[in-house]
N, C-alpha and C positions, 0 to 999 in steps of 0.2 A: 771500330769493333764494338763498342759500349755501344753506339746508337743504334747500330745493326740491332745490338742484341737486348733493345727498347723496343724497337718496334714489332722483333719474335713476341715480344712479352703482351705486345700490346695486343696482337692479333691473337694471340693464346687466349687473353682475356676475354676479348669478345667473343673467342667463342664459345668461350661456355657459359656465357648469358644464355635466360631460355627467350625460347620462338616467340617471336612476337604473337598474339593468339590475342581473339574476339571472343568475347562472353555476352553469350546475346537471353535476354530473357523475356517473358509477353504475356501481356492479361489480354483478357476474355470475356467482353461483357455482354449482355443480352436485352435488347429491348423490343419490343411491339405489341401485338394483339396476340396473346397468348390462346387462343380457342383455334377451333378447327376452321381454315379455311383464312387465319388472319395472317398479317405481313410480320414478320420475325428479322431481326437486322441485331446481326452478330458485327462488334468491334473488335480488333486483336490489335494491339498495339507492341510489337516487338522494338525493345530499347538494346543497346549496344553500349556498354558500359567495358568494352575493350579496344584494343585495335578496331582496326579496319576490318568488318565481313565482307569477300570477296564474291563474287556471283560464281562459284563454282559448280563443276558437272552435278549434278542432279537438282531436286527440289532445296529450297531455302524452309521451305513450311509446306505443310500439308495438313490435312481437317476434312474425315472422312463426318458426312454429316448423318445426323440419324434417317433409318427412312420412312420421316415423314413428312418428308419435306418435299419440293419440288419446284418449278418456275423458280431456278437457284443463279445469281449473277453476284462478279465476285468483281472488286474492283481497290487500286492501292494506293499510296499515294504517290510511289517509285515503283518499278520494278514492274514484272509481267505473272498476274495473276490468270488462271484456268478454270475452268469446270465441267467435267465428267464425269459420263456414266450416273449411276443409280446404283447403291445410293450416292449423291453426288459426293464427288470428290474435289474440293479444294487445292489449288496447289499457287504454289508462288515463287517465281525466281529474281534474286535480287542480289544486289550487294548496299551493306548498309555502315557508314562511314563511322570512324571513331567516335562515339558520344551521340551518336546519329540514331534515329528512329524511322520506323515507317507504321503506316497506320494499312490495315485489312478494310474492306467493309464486305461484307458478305449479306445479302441480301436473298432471303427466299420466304415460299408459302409453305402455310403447313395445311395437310393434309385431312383426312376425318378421324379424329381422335377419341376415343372413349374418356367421359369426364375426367377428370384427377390424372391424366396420366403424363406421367414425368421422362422429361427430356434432358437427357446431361451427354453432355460435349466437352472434347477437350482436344487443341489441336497439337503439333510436335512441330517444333523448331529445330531444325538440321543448322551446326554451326562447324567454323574450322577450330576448333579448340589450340590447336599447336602450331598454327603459322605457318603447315604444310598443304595449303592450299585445294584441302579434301575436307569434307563435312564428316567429321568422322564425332560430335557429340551432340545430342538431344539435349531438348528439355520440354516437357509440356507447359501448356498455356494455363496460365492460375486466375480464377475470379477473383478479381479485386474485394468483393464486399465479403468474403468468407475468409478466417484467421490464417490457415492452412498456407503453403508456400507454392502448391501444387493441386488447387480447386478445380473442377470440373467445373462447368458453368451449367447452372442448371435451372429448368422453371417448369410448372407444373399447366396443365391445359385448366384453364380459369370456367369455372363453374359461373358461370353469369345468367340471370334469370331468376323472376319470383316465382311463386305458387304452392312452395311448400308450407303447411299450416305449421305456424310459428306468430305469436302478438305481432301483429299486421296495425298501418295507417290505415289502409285501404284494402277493402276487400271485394270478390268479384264471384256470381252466380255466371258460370260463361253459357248456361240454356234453363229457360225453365218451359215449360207446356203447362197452361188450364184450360178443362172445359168447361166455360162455365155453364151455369146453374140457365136453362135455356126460356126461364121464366121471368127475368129481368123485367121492370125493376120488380124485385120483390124483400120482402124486409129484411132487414139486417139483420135478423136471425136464421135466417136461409141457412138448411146443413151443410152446404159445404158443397165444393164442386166435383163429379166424380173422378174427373182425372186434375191430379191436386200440390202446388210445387208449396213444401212451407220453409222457411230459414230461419236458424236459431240465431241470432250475434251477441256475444257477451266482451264485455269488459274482463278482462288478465290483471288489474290492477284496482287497486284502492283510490287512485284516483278519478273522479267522472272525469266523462267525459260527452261532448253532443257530436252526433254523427249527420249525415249527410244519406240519405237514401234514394237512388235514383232508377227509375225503370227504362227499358231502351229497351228500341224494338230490333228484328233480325235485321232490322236495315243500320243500325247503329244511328237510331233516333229518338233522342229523349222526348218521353211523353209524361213524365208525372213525376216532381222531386219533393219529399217531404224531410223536414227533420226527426231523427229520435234521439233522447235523451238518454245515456245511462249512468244509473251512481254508480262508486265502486262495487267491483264484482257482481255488477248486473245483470242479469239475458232478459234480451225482449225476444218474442217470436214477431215472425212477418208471414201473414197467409197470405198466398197469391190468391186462393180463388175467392177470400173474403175482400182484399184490395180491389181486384176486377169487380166488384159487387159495390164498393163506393166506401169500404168500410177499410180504415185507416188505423195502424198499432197506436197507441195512445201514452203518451210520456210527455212528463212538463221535472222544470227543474227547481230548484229550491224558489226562487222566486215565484211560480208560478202556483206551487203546489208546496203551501207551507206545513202544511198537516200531514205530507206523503200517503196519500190517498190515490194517486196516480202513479207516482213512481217514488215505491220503496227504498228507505235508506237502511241499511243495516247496520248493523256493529260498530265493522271495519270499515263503512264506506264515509266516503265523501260524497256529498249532497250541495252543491255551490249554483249561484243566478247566475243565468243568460238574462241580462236585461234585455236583449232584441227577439227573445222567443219568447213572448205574449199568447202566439196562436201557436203554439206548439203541439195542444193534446191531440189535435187532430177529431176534436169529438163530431164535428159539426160534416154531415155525406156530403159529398159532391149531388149538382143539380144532377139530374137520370140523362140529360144531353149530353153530361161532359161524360160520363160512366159509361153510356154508347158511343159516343166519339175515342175513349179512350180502346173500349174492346175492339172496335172496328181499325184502330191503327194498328194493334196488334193483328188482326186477322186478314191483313192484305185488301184491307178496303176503303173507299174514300172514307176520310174520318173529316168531321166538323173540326176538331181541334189542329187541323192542317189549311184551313178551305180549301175541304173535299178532296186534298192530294191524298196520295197513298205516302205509308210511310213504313211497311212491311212487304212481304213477298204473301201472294194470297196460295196457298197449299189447297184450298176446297174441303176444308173438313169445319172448321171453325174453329179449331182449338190457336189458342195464345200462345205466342212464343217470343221469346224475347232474353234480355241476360240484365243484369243489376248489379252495380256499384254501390258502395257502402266506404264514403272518406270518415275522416275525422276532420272535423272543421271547428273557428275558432267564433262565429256566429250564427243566427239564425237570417242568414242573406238571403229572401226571394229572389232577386233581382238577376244572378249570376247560375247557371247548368254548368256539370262539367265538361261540355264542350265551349264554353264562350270562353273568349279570350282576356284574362281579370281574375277566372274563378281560383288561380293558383294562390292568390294571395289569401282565399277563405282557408288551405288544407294546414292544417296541424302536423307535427315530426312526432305523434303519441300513436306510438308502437304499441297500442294495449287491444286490439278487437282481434276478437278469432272466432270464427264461424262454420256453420254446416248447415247442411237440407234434406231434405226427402221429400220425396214423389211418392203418390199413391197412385194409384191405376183400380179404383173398384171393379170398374167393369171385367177387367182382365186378371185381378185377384194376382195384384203383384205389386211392391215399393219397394224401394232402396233409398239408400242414403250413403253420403259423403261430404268431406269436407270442402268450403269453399276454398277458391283460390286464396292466398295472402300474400298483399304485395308489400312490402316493407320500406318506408320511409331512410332514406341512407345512399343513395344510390351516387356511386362514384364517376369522376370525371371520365366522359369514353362509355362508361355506362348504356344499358337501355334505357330508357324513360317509358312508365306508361303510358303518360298524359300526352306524351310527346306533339302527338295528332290532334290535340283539342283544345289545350290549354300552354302557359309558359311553364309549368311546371316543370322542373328537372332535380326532382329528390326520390318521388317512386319510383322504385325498382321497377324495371321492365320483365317482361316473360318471355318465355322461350319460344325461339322459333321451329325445332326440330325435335319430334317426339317418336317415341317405341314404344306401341300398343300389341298387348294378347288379344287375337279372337278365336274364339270358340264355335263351331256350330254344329253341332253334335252330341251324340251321348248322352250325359245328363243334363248340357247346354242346349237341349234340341229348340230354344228361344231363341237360341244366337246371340251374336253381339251388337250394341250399339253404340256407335260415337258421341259427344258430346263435343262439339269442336266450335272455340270461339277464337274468331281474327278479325287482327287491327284491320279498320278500315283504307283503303289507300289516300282519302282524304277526307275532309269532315264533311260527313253524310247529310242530305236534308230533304224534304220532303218532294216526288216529284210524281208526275201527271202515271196516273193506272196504269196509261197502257206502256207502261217505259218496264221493260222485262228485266234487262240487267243494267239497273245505273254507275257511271262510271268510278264510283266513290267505291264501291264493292270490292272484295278483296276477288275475286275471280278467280282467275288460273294459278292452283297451289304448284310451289318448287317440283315438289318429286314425289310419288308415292311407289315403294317397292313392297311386295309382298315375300317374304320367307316362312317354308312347310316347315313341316316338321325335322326335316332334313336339310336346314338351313339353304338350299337351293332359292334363290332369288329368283322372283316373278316378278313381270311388269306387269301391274292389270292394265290392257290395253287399252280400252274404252276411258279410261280414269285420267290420263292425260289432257283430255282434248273434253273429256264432259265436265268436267267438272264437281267434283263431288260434293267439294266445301268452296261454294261460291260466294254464301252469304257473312254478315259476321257472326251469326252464333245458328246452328242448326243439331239435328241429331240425323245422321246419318248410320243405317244399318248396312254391318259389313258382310258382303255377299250377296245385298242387294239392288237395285238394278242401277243404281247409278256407282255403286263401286263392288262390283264383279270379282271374286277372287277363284283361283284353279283349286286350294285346296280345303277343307274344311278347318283346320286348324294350324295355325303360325301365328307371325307375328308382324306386323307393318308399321315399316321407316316412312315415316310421315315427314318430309321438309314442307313445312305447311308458308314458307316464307312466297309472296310475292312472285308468281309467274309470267314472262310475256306480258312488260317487262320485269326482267329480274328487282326485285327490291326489298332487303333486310324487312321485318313486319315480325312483331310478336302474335305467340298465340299460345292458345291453352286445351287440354283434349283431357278427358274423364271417359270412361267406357265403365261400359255396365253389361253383366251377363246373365241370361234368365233360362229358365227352363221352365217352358211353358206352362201357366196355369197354378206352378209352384212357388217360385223364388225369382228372385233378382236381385244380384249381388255388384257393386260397385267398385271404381278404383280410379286415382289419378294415374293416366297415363306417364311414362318419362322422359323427362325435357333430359336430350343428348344432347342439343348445343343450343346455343342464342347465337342471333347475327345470320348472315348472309349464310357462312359456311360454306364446304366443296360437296358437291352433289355427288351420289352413287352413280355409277355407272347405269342409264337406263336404256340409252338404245342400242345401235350397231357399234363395233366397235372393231377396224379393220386392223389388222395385222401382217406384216407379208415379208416373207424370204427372198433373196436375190443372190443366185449363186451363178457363176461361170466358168465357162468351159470354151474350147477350140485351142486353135493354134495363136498364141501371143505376140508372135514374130511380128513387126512390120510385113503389111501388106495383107496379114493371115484374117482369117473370117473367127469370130467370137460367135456365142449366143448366150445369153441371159434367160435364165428360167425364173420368173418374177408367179411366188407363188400369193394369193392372195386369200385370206380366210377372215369370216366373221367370225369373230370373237365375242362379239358382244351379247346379249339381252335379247335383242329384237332384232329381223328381218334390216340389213340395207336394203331400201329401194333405190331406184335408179331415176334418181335424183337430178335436176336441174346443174350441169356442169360435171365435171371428168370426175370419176373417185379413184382415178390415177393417173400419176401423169410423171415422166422421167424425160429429162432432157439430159440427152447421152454426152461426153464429156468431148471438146475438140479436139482430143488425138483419136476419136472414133467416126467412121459414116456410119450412119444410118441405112439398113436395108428395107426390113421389112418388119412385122408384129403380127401375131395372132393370138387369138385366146381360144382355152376353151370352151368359155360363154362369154355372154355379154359381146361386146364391141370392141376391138385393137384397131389404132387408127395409126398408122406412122406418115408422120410431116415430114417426108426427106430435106425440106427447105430449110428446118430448123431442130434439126436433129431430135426431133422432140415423138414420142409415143405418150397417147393415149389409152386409158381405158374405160366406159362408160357399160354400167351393168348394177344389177341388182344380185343379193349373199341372203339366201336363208342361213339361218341362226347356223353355226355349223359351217359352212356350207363353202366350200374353194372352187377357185378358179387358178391358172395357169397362161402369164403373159408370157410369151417366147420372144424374145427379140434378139433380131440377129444384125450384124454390123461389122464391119472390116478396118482391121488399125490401119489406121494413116502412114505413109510411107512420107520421107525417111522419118524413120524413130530410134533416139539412142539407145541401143539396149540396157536396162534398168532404170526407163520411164516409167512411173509410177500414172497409173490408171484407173481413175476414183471416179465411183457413178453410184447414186444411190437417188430411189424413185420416192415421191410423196401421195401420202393417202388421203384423201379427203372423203369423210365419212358423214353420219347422222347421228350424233351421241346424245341426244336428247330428244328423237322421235318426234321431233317436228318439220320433220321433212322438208330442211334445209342440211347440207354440208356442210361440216365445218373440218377445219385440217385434224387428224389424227395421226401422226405419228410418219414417221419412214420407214422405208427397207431396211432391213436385216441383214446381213450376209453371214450364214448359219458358221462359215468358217473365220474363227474370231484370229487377229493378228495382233499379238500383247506391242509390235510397233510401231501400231496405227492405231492404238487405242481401244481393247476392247468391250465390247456392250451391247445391250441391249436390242443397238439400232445404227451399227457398223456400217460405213460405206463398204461398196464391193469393188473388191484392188486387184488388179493384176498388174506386174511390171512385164513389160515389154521383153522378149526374150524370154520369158521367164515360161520355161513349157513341163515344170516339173511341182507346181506348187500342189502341195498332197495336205492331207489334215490324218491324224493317226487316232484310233483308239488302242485300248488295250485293256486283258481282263488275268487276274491273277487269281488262283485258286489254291488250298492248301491242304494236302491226305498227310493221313499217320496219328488217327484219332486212337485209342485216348489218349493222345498227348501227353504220355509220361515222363517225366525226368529221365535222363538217359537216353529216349527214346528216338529214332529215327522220323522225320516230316520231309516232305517232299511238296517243291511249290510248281505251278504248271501257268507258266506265261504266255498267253497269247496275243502276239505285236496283228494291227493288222492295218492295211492302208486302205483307207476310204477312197481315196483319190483326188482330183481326177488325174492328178500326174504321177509319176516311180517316184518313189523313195530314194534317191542316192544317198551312197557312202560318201559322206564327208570325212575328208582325209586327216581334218583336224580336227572333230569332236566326234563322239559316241552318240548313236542311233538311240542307245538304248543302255542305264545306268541303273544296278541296284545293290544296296548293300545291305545284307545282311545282318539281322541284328546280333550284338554281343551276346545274348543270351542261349542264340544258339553256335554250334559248330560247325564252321563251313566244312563240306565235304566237295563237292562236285558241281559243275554246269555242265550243258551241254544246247545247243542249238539245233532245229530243223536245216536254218540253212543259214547263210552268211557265217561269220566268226565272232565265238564268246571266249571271253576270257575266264581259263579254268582255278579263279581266283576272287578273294574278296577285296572289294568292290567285285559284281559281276556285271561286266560291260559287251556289249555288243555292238556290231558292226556288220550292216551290210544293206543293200538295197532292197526293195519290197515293189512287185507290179502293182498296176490301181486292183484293189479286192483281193491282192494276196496277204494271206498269213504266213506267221515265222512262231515255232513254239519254244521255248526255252523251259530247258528242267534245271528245278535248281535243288539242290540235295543238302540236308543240315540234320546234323545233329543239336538235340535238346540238351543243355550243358545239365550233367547231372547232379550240379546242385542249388539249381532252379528253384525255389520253393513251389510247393502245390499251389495252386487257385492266382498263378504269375499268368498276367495277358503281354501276349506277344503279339503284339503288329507288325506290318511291313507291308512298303508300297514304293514299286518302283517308276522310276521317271520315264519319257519318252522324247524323246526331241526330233522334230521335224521343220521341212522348209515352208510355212504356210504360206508363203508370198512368190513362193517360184523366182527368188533370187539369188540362190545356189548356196545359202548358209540356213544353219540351223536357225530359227528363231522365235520359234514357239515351243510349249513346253505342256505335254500332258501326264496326269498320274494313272496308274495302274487301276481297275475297277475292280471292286469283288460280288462275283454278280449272283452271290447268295445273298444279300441286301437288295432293300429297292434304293437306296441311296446312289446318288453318281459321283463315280470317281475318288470310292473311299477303301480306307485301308484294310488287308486281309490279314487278318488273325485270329488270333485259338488262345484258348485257357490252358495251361497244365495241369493236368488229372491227376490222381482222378476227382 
């Protein structure tokens, strides 16, 4: 009896131990290329510092990501990880052992981001907290590097790219134009050339410094490097049209110039020797051959200083064009250009020059001015590099490759606007035979150029693709003329000036100026949106298409697919080289036949396979019909998935590339829904419907007290009836607290004259069902109380004879879908 009544004791005991229970918790960390278009790789590390987590019914984890993200793969180091829909969705089913871990990796691209903009994420850990083998407790994912227990994991879209005027190493002229003085040689007091580029560059600091000044022509070819010298808080000027003429700015440094008679010391400044700049002042012209050899390389002609190759683009006007570099360096080197390979060990980390210029234009009785580029010494691992292309340097900050310009041509701008666009070379440039039209060193075909009016509606300039607007490395380019074409007088142009055909990452830099004729001309640096390769805007075709169906589902019965196909995109699909669709139907189907309403339907009975080959004005649909008969024997509640692929032109280069799949406009929450649904029918299944519904509310002013009256109407799209399920509601709404149920009633089938108010009953395809639903305003409501209310729907989307999809009531005095109807209390 005592032992008996030891071992009651003992099992009493254990039971009232608690549940054995897992406590799972998870960080969140973030690394990659933070800018638009880079690789982004989320860690999540869920630790188990309980029991055992079992793989139980639903997700273990989930991680809805922002959307801007895309090309998202998810991968663990146990367990079965997912990814769906848009924005993507993460999920992960696991079980993870006592003291056990598992590791996430989540892997995707991001998107086109406006600079600075921040991206915070956090995902939710579903655990069994009580041993009763259901996820019945959360917890979010916390960033390890921030204090908090429960951090979002967050990072901002990295602003990378020089050019904004700030104490620069290195600075950059990215165009200038002279005409010169057309009486060459003539003496070096010559006035000046009428169309006229000058640059100021001063020193930010009290300490000197000696700089590096170099000219290059539109073909990205050094033609003339001198040094200048400055003390602290210096400016020298640099005339182009007096340089073109043989005459050189003049600066020596304390060695050279002890009396400062050449270059002034002030106050504050420091005044220190270069012992290797001897011949620094520059006083002594160039021979009149090298001064023509120099102007004709700039003017697209054989020049002596090349033997007789060209080493610009010749325009037929004679004016000069070209762009200039301005380092900081640590001697006076002849020996080394910033293109040879060596020169990186001349440049200095002295952040001290800043600079600007202006143009004159006599003849046209117009100048502007603005600041030069400044590229800044500093530049981090992963960085762009200026030099990149010319030298080993990897300290200058690089520039941007993706800009947003205003153009004006109009009104008081009736001058219009012009570009001022300099890009990296594809490779180092050098001098080649006249008649070579585009050498392959050239930056050539630019990434993307969109135009947007006034009305932000995006344009492709069509021509601008394929011409070329900005082929050289530094040109000026007027916008709306003939080589870049725009539909409207005034907007603004997304410039990805990166590397076209083929694609390749390339810095660059754009300045616009806008004049009105005979008046003014006013200037502005363009703005760098992104650096790097980046994700392009949408420029050409861009197909889209739906996939619904219909017939008898039975074995043996005849289907047909109505595959609707529309451009969505930019620009015109043409009818391109290879199918821009193509569906191979699933083995529980034959293949019959296809048609369209344009273009070509070709069905391969041998391989279940349809065809479509055709061209989509902008807009513009077409209609695949394909018809087919299910396969005999079939179980009934065969599931049957078929979903068609598009192949399109998204970058008006008149190749195909894949775009996207069918649709199936009726979404199934048990198959996943989104954006680009396979289209399912189960076998037997002859009654799968899709429902809307619209909820409406009278009994204004909506007083306290006061009677409202709501008016539902249920209605079936189709293609099948609506049946009464015997075990759930058609149709559920409950009435808020606030007010006082009074009354339902139905057109047809059965409501419950109660709250909750529920219904029941079947619906043909395109019948409606109305429901009144009747309430009183509890009269002690407060004035200015918002009442809402939205009732549920439930239907069979799959034609498997259970409810299993789920829509809300619409209130179709909003343009919004599928939102709630309500009223204020008055008055």
């Amino acid at each position: 009896m005592k032992r008996l009544s030891y071992v009651l004791s003992v099992l009493i005991a254990l039971s009232a131990l608690p549940a054995q229970a897992a406590t799972l918790t998870a960080t969140k960390t973030v690394a990659g290329q933070f800018s638009s278009g880079g690789q982004v790789t989320y860690t999540i590390v869920m630790t188990n510092s309980g029991t055992a987590q079992a793989d139980n019914p639903g997700f273990e984890f989930t991680d809805t990501l922002p959307p801007f993200f895309f090309s998202t793969t998810a991968n663990a180091t146990s367990g079965t990880t997912q990814v769906s829909g848009f924005p993507p969705l993460v999920t992960w089913d696991g079980a993870i052992a006592a003291s056990g871990s598992v590791t996430i990796t989540i892997t995707a691209s991001l998107g086109f981001l406006p600079i600075g903009t921040v991206v915070s994420n956090q995902g939710t850990v579903n655990f069994d907290s009580d041993g009763n083998n259901t996820n019945d407790a959360t917890v979010q994912t916390d960033d390890p590097s921030l204090p908090g227990a429960s951090d979002p994991t967050v990072f901002s879209n990295e602003r990378k790219g020089a050019g904004s005027a700030r104490p620069s190493a290195t600075l950059l002229l990215p165009y200038f134009e002279v005409d010169p003085a057309p009486n060459f040689p003539a003496a070096a007091s010559n006035p000046g050339a009428p169309l006229n580029t000058v640059l100021t560059v001063g020193n930010a600091e009290a300490t000197a410094v000696l700089t590096r000044v170099t000219v290059w022509t539109d073909y990205g070819i050094p033609t003339l490097s001198f040094h200048l010298y400055l003390t602290g808080y210096d400016i020298e000027t640099i005339d182009l049209g007096q340089l073109f003429d043989g005459v050189l700015p003049r600066s020596a440094s304390a060695g050279q110039d002890p009396f400062d008679n050449i270059s002034n010391k002030g106050p504050f400044s420091q005044d220190i020797n270069f012992a290797s700049c001897a011949a620094i002042n520059n006083s002594t012209r160039p021979p009149s051959a090298d001064i023509i050899g120099l102007r004709r390389a700039h003017s697209g002609f054989s020049s002596s200083l090349f033997g007789n190759q060209c080493a610009s683009r010749n325009h037929n006007d004679g004016i000069l064009r070209g762009y200039i570099t301005i380092d900081t360096v640590n001697s006076c080197n002849d020996t080394l250009l910033p293109n040879d390979a060596g020169y990186e060990g001349l440049l200095t980390n002295q952040n001290l020059l800043w600079g600007s210029y202006s143009i004159t234009n006599s003849p046209n009785n117009y100048s502007d001015s603005g600041n030069l580029a400044h590229i800044r010494h500093g530049a981090g691992a992963g960085d762009p590099i200026f030099y990149r292309r010319f030298n080993g340097d990897t300290t200058r900050e690089g520039l941007g490759s993706v800009w947003g310009a205003r153009y004006l041509n109009g009104g008081a701008f009736d001058g219009g606007t012009v570009l001022r666009v300099w890009r990296e070379p594809r490779t180092k440039p050098a001098p080649v035979a006249c008649t070579t039209t585009a050498p392959a060193f050239l930056p050539g075909r630019q990434g993307q150029i969109v135009a947007f009016d006034e009305q932000e509606n995006p344009i492709i300039p069509g021509s601008t693709q394929f011409a070329q607007p900005f082929p050289l490395v530094t040109q000026q380019v007027k916008a709306n003329g003939s080589s870049l074409p725009l539909a409207s007088p005034f907007g603004w142009l997304y410039l990805n000036l990166n590397h076209g055909a083929p694609a390749q990452a390339s810095q660059s830099y754009v300045s616009v100026a806008h004049s009105g004729n005979g008046r003014f001309r006013v200037s502005n640096g363009a703005v760098m949106l992104q650096a790097g390769l980046g994700q392009a805007l949408p420029s050409g075709a861009s197909l889209g298409a739906t996939k619904a169906v219909s017939g008898n589902f039975n074995a043996g019965g005849t289907v047909t697919y109505a595959v609707e196909i529309t451009n969505e995109g930019l620009a015109p699909q043409q009818n391109n080289a290879g199918a821009e669709f193509t569906d191979v139907l699933p083995a529980q189907l034959t293949l019959v036949s296809a048609t369209a309403t344009s273009g070509t339907a070709t069905a391969t009975v041998a391989t279940n396979t349809v065809t479509w080959n055709g061209g989509l004005g902008i807009g513009a649909s077409t209609t695949v019909t394909i018809t087919a008969t299910v396969k005999t024997p079939l179980a009934v509640g065969t599931v049957v998935s078929n979903q068609g692929q598009l192949m399109c032109d998204g970058n008006a280069d008149g190749t195909n590339e894949p775009c996207g799949n069918t649709d199936d406009p009726i979404t199934f929450p048990s198959f996943g829904p989104g954006p680009s649904d396979p289209t399912i029918f189960l076998v037997g299944g002859g009654n799968r419907v899709t429902m809307s519904g619209t909820k409406t509310v009278a009994g204004a002013p909506f007083l306290a007290g006061g009677n409202v009256v709501y008016t539902v109407v249920l209605r079936n799209n189709g293609p099948g009836t609506l049946l009464n399920d015997a075990g759930s509601d058609e149709f559920t709404d409950s009435v808020p607290g606030s007010l006082i149920f009074q009354s339902a009633t139905a057109s047809s089938g059965a409501v419950s004259n109660s709250n909750p108010v529920r219904w029941n009953g079947t619906l043909a395809p395109n019948a409606t069902v109305t429901l009144t639903i009747r309430g009183q305003i509890n009269p002690i409501i407060p004035t200015g109380t918002f009442i809402g209310n939205q009732g549920s729907i439930r239907y069979d989307a799959n034609g498997d004879g259970t409810l299993d999809a789920t829509r809300k009531t619409d209130n179709p005095a909003t343009p919004d879908v599928d939102d709630a109807t309500g009223f204020t209390v008055g008055p």
